[in-house]
N, C-alpha and C positions, 0 to 999 in steps of 0.2 A: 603200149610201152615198147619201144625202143632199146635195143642195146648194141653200143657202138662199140671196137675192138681198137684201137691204135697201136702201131708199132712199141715195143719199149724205150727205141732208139726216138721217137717223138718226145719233145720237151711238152712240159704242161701248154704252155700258150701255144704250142702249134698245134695240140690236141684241142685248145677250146676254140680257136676258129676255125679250124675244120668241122669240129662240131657245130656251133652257132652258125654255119654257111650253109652244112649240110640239113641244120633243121628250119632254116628259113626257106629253104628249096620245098624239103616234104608240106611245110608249112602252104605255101603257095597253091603245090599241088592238090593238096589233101581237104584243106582250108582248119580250121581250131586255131589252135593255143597251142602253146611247146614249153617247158621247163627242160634245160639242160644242165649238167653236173658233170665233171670231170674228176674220177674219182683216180688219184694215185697208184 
């Protein structure tokens, strides 16, 4: 598990493709599966 920290000054959407880019990246590297959630 994963936990990612984003600015508060981040809007929702620029928090989930940051996330969704950052875990396609780990994804690549690492190889599995990824669920990601953007939590308010």
């Amino acid at each position: 598990m994963q936990l990612v920290f984003f600015r508060p000054s981040l809007s929702i959407e620029e928090s989930r493709r940051l996330l969704e880019s950052l875990t396609k990246m780990f994804e690549q590297i690492h190889g599995g599966e990824h669920i990601s959630t953007v939590f308010p």
